[in-house]
DRENTORKOL-3810 file (N, C-alpha, C; in nm, 4 decimals):
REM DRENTORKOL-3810
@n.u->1.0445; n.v->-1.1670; n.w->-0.8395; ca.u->1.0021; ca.v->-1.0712; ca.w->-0.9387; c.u->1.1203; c.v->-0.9812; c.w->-0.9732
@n.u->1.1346; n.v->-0.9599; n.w->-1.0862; ca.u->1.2421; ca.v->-0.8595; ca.w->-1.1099; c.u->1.2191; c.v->-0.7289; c.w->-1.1257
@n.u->1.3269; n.v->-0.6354; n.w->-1.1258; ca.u->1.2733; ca.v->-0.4817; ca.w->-1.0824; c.u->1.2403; c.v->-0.4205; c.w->-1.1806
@n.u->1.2585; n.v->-0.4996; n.w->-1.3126; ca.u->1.1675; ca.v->-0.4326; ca.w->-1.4446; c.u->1.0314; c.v->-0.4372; c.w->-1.4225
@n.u->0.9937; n.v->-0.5942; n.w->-1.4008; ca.u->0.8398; ca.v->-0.5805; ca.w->-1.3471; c.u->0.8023; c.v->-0.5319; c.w->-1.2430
@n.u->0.8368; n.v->-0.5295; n.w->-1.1464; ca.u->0.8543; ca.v->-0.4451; ca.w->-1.0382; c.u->0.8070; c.v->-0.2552; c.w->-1.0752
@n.u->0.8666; n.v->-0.2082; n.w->-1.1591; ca.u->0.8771; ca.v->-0.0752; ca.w->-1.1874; c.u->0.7821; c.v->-0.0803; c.w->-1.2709
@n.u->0.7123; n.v->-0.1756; n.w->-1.3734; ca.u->0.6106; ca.v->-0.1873; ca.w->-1.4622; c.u->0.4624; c.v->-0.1928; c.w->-1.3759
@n.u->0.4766; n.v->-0.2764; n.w->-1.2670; ca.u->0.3552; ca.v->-0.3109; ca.w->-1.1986; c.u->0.3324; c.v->-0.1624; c.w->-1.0835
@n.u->0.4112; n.v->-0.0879; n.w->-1.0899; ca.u->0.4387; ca.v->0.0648; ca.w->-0.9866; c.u->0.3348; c.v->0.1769; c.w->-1.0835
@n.u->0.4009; n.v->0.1383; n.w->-1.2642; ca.u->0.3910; ca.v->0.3101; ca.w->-1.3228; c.u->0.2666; c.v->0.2673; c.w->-1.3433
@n.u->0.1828; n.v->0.1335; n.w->-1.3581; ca.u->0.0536; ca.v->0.0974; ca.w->-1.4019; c.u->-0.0440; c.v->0.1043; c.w->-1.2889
@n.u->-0.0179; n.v->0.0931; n.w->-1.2010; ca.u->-0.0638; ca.v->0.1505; ca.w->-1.0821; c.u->-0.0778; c.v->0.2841; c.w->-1.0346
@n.u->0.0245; n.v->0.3539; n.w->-1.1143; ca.u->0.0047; ca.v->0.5170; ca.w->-1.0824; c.u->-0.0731; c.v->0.5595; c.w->-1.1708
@n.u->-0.0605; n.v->0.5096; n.w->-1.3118; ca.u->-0.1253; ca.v->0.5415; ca.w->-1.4464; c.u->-0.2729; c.v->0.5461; c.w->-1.3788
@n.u->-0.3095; n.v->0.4114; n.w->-1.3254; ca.u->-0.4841; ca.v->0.4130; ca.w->-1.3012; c.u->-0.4873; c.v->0.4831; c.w->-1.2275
@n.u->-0.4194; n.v->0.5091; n.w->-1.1334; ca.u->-0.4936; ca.v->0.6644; ca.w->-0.9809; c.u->-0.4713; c.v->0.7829; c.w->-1.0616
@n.u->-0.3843; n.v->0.8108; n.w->-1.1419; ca.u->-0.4321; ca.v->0.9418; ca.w->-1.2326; c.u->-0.5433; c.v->0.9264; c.w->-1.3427
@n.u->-0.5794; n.v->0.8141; n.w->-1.3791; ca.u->-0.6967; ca.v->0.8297; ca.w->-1.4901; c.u->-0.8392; c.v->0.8672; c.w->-1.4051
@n.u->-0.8126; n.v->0.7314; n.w->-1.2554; ca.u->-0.9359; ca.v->0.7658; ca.w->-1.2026; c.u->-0.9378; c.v->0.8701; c.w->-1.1160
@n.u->-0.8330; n.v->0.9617; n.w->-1.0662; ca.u->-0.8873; ca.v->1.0910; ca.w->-0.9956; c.u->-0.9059; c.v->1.2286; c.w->-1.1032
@n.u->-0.8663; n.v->1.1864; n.w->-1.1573; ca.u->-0.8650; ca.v->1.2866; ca.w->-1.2945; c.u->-1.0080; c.v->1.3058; c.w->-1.3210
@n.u->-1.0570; n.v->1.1513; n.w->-1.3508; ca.u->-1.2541; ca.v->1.1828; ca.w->-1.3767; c.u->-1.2755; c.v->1.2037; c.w->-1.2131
@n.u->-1.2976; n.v->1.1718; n.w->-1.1851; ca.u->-1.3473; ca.v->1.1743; ca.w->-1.0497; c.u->-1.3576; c.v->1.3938; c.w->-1.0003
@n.u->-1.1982; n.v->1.4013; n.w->-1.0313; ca.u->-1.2039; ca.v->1.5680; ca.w->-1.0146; c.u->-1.2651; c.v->1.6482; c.w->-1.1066
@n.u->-1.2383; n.v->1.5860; n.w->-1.2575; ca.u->-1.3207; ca.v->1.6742; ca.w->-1.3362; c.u->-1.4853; c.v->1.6601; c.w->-1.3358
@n.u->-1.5546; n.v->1.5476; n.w->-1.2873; ca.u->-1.6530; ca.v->1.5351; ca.w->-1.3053; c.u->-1.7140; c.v->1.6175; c.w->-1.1834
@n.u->-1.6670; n.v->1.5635; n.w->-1.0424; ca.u->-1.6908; ca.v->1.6473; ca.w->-0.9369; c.u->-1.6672; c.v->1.8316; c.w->-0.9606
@n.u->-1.5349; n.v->1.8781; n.w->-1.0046; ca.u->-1.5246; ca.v->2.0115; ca.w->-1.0345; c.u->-1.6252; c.v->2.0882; c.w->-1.1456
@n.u->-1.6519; n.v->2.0272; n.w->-1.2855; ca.u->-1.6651; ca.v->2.1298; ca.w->-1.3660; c.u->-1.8494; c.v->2.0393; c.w->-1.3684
@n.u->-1.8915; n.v->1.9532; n.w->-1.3059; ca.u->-2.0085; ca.v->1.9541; ca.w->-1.2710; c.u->-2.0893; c.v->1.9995; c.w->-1.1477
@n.u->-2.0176; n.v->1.9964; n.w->-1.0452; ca.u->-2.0514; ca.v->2.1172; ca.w->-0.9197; c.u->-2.0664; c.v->2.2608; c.w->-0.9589
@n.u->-2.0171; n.v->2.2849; n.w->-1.1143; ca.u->-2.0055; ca.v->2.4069; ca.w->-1.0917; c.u->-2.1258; c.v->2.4406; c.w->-1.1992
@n.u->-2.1452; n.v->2.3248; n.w->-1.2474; ca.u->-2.2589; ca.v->2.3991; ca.w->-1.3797; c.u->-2.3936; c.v->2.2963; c.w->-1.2980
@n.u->-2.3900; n.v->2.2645; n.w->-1.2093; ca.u->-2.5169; ca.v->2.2108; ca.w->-1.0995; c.u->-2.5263; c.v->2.3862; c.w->-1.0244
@n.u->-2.4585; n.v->2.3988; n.w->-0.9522; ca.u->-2.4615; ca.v->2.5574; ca.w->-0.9043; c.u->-2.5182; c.v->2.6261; c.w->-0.9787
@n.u->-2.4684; n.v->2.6614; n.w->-1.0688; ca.u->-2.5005; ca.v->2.7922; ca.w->-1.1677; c.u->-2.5953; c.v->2.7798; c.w->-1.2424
@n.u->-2.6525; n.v->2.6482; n.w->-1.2509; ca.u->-2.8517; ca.v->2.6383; ca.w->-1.3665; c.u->-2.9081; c.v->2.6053; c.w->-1.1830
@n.u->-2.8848; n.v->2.4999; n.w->-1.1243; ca.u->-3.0244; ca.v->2.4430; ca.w->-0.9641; c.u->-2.9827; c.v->2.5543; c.w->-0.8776
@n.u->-2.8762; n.v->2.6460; n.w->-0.8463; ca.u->-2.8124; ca.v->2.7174; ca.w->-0.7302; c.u->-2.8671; c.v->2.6283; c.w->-0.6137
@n.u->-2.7743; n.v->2.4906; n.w->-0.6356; ca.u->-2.7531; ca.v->2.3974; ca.w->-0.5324; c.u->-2.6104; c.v->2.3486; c.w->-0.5204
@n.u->-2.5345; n.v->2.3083; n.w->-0.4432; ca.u->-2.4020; ca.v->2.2457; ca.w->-0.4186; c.u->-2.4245; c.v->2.0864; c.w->-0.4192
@n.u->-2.3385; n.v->2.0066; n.w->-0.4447; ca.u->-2.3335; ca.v->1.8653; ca.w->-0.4438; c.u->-2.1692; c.v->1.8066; c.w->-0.4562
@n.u->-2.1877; n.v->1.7457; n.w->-0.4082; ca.u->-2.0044; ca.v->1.6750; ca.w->-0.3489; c.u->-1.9067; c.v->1.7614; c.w->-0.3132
@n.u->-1.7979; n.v->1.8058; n.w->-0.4311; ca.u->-1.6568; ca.v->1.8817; ca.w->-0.3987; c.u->-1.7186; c.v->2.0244; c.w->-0.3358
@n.u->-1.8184; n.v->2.1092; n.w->-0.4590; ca.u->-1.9042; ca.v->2.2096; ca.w->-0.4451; c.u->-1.9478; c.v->2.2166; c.w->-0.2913
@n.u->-1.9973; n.v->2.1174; n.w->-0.2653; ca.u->-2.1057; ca.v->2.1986; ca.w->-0.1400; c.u->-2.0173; c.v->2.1520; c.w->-0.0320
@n.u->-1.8662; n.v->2.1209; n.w->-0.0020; ca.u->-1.7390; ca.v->2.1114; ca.w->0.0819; c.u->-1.6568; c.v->2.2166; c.w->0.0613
@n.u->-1.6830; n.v->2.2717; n.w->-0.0194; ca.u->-1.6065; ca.v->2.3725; ca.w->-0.1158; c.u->-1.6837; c.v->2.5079; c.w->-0.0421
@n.u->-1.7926; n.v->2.5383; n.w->-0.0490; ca.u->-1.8878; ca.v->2.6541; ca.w->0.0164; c.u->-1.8729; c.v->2.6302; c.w->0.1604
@n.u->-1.9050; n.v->2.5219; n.w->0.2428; ca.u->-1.8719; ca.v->2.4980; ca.w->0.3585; c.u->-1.7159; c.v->2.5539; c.w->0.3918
@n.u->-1.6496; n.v->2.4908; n.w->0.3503; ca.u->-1.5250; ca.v->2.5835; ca.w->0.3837; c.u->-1.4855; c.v->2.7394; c.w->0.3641
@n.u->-1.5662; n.v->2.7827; n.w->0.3077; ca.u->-1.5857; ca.v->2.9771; ca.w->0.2551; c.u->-1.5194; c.v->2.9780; c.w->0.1514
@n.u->-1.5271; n.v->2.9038; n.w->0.0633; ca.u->-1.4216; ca.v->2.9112; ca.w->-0.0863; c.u->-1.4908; c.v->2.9844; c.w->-0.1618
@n.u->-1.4539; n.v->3.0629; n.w->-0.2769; ca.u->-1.5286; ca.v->3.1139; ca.w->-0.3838; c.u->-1.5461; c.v->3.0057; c.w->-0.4735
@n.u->-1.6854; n.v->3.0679; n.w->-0.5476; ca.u->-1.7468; ca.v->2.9647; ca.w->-0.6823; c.u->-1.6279; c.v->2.8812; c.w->-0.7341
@n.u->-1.5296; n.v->2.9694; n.w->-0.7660; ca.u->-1.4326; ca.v->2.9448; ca.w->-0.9056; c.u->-1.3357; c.v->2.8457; c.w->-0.8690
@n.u->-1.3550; n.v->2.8004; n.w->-0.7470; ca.u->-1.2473; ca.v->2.6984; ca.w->-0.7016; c.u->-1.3364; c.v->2.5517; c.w->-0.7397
@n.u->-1.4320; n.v->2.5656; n.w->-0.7866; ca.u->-1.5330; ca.v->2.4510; ca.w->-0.8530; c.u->-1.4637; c.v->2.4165; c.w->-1.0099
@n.u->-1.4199; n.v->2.5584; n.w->-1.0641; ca.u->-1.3686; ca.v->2.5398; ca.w->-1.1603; c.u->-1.2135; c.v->2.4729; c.w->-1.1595
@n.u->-1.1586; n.v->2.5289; n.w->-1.0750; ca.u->-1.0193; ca.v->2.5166; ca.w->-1.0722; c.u->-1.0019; c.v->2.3453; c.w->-1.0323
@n.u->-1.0881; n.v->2.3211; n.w->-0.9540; ca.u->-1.0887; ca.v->2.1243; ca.w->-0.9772; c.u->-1.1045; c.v->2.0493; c.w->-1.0837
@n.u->-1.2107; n.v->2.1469; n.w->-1.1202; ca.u->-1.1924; ca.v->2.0304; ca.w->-1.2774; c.u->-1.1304; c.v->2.0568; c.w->-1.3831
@n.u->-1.0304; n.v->2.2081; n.w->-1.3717; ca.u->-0.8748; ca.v->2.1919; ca.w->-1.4255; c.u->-0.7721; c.v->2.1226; c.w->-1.3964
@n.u->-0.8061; n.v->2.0797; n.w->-1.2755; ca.u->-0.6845; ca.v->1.9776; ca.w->-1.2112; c.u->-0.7260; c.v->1.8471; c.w->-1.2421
@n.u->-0.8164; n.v->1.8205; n.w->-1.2566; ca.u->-0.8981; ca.v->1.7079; ca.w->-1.3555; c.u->-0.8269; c.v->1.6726; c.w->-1.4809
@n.u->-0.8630; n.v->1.7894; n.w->-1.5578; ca.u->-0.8806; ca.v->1.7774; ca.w->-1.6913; c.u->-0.7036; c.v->1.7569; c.w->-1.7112
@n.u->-0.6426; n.v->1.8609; n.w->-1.6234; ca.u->-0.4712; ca.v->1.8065; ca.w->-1.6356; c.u->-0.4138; c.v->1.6457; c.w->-1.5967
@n.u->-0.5210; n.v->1.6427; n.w->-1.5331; ca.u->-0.4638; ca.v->1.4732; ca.w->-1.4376; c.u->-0.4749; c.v->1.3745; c.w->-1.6180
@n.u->-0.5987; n.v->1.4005; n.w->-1.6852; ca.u->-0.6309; ca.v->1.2977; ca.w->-1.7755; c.u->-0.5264; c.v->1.3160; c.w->-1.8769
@n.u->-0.5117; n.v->1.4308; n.w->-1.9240; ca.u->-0.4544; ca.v->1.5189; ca.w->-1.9940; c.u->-0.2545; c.v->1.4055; c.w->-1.9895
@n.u->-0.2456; n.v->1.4128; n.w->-1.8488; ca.u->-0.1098; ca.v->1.3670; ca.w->-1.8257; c.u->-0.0796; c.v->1.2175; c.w->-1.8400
@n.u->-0.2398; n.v->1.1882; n.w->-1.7998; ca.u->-0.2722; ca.v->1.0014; ca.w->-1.8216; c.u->-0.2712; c.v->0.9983; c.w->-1.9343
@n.u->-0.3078; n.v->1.0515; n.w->-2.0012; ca.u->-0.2937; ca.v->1.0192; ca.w->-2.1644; c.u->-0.1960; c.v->1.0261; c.w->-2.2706
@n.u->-0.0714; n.v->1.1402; n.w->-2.2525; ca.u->0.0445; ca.v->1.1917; ca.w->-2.2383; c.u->0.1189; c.v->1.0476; c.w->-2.2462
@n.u->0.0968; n.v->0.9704; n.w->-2.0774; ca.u->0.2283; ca.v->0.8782; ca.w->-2.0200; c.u->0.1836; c.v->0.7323; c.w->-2.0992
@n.u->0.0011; n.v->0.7591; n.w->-2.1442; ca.u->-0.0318; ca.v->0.5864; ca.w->-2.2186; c.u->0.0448; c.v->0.6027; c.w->-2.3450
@n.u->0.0368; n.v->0.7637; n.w->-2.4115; ca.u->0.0933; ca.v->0.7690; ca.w->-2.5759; c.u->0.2875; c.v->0.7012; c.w->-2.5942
@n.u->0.3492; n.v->0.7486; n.w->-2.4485; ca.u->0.4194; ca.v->0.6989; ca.w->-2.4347; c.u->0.4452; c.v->0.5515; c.w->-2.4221
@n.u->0.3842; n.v->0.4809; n.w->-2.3735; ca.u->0.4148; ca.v->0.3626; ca.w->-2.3244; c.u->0.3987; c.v->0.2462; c.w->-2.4738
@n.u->0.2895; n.v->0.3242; n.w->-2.5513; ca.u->0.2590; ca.v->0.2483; ca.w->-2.6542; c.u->0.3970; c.v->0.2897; c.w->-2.7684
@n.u->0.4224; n.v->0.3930; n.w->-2.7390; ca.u->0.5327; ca.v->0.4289; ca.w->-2.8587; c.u->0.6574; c.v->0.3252; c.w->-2.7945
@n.u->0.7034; n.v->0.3015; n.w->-2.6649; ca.u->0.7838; ca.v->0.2386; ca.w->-2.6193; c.u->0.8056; c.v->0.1074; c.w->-2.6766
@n.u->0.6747; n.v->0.0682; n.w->-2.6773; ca.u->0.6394; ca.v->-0.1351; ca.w->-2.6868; c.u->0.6696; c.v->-0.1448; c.w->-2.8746
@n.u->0.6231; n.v->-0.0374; n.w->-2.9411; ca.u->0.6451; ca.v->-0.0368; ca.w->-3.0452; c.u->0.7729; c.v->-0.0403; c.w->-3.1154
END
């Protein structure tokens, strides 16, 4: 294999662990936090998040780190397509 493909089969591999922790955090973050605030119940990140003594707003702050993860996945695809072009 050569180290072009090599480095192609690496960034496409990183590309998908940022698309899928990206949903994964935003869905877990900015839905733990609006499950809290209408059921005042915790569920996944949220109710690990209270267990540890965190404040509410760190529910939020995950699914900013979310919304940046996709945000950056989407960023590096606009790139890749302008590249091939």
């Amino acid at each position: 294999m050569t180290v072009t493909r090599t480095r192609q089969l690496r960034q496409s591999s990183w590309q998908r662990t940022r698309w899928l922790l990206g949903v994964i955090l935003l869905v877990q973050g900015f839905g733990s936090a609006l499950t809290e605030r209408l059921w005042s119940t915790s569920f996944g990140v949220a109710g690990l998040l209270r267990g540890a003594g965190l404040p509410q707003w760190t529910d939020l702050a995950v699914g900013a780190v979310g919304a940046a993860l996709l945000g950056w996945a989407q960023a590096a695809r606009g790139a890749e397509r302008r590249a091939r072009a």
